[in-house]
C-alpha positions in Angstrom: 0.0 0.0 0.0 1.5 3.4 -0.9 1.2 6.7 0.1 -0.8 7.8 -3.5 -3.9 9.5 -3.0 -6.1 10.9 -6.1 -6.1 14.0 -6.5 -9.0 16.3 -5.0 -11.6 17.7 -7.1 -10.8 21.5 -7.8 -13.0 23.4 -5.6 -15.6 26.3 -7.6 -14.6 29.3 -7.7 -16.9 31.5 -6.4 -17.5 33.4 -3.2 -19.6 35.8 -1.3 -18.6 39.0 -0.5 -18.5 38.3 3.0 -17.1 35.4 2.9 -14.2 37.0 0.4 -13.5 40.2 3.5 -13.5 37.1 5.9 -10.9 35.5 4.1 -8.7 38.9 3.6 -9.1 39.7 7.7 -7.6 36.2 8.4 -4.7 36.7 5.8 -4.5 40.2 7.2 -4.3 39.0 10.6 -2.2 36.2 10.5 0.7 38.6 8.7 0.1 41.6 10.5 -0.3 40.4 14.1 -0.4 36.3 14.3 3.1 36.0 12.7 5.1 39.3 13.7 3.8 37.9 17.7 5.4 34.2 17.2 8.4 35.6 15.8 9.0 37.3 18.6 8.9 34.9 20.7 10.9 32.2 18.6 13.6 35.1 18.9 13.2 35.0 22.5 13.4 31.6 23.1 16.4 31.4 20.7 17.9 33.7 23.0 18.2 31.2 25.8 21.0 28.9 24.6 20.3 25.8 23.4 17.8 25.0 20.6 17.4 21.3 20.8 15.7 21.2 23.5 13.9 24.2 23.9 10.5 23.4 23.8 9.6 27.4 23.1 11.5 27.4 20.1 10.4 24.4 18.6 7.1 25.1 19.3 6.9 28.6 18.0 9.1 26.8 14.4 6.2 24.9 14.0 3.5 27.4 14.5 5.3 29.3 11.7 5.6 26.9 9.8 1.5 26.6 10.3 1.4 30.1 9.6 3.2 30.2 6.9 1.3 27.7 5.4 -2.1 29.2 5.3 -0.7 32.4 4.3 0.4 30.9 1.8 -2.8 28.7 0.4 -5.2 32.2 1.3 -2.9 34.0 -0.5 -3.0 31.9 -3.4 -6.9 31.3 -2.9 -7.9 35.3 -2.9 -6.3 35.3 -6.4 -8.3 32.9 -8.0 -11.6 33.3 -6.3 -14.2 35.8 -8.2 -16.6 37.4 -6.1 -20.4 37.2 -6.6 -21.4 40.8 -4.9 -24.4 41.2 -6.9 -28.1 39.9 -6.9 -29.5 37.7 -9.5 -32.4 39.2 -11.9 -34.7 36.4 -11.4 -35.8 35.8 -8.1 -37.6 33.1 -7.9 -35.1 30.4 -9.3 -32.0 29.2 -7.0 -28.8 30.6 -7.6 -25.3 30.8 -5.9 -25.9 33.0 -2.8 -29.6 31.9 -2.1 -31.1 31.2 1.2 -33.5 28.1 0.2 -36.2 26.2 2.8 -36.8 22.6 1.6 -39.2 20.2 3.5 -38.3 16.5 3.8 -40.9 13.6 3.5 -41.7 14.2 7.1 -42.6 17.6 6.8 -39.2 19.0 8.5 -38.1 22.2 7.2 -34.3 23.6 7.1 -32.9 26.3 5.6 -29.6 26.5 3.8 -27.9 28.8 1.8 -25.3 28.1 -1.1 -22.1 29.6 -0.7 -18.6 29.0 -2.1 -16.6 25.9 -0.5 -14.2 28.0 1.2 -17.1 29.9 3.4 -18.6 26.9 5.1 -18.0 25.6 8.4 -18.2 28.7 10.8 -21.6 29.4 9.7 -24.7 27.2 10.7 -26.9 26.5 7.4 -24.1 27.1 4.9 -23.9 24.8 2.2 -21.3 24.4 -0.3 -22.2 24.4 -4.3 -20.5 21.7 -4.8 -22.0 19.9 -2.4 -24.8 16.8 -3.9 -27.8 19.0 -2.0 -26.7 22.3 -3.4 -26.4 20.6 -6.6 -29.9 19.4 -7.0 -30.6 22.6 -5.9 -28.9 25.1 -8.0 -31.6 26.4 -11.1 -34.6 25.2 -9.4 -37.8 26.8 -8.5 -40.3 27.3 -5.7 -42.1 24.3 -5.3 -40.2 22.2 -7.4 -38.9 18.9 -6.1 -35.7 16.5 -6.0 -33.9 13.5 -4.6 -30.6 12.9 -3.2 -29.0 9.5 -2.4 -28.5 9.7 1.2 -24.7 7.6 1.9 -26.8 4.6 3.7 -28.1 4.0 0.0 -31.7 5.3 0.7 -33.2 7.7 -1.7 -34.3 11.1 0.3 -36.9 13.1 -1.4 -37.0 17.4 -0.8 -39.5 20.1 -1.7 -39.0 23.8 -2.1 -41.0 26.0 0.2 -38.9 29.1 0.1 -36.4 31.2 -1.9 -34.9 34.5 -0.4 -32.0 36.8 -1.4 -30.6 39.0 1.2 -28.4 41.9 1.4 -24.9 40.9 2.4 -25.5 43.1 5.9 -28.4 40.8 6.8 -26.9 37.4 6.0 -24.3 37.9 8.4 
């Protein structure tokens, strides 16, 4: 057994413009305060002799090299992205940025909205587009319906009760 793995899928390339200012605060951050603080205190530590076993140095190496790392990937990230700052002209179909309510077979409701991959995770009801529901969902319409193969095999069946574009100060 080797250490190959397949190569990911390339992400989309589309984001929010909040989630695009979020991205450039964290780069910001990390270059402007995060890193200027460890390297600091790597320079401290270094000060105190011996290296090898200095537990402060190592650590803060590391967390530069952490640093460092996502600086890196943001920074190449930010250049490719294109932002999607503007709403769509019809309404009433789903489209990147949309806050969509779906109701299950058992009549429970949820609400998700479609964002760019590198936006979810901090934000409860964010879906990515390339995920299978946002998928199914993307140039739908109100009441319109669709299945998704759940991963225990079963067939899960949605309905679309709601579609809603909101400013980017509300969606926050």
């Amino acid at each position: 057994m080797g250490r190959y793995r397949e190569p990911a899928e390339p992400k989309s390339r589309y984001i929010t413009a909040a989630g695009a200012k979020a991205l450039n605060d964290e780069l910001k951050y990390l270059w402007k305060v995060k890193r200027p603080a460890i390297t600091q205190s790597v320079k401290e530590a270094a000060a105190q002799g011996d290296r090898s076993e200095n537990a402060e140095y190592i650590y803060g190496k590391k967390q530069l090299r952490e640093i460092d790392r996502r600086v890196r990937y943001l920074s190449k990230r930010l250049d490719v992205l294109t932002v999607v700052d503007r709403l769509p002209e019809d309404r009433n179909t789903v489209f990147f940025g949309a806050w969509v309510t779906v109701m299950d077979e058992q009549d429970h409701e949820g609400c998700y909205r479609i964002v760019g991959p590198d936006e979810i995770g901090q934000t409860p009801g964010y879906i990515s587009m390339d995920s299978p529901m946002a998928k199914q969902l993307l140039k739908k319409h109100l009441g319109d319906e669709f299945s998704i193969l759940r991963p225990d095999g079963n067939e899960a069946w949605y309905e679309i009760t709601g579609i809603e574009y909101r400013e980017a100060k509300e969606s926050s």
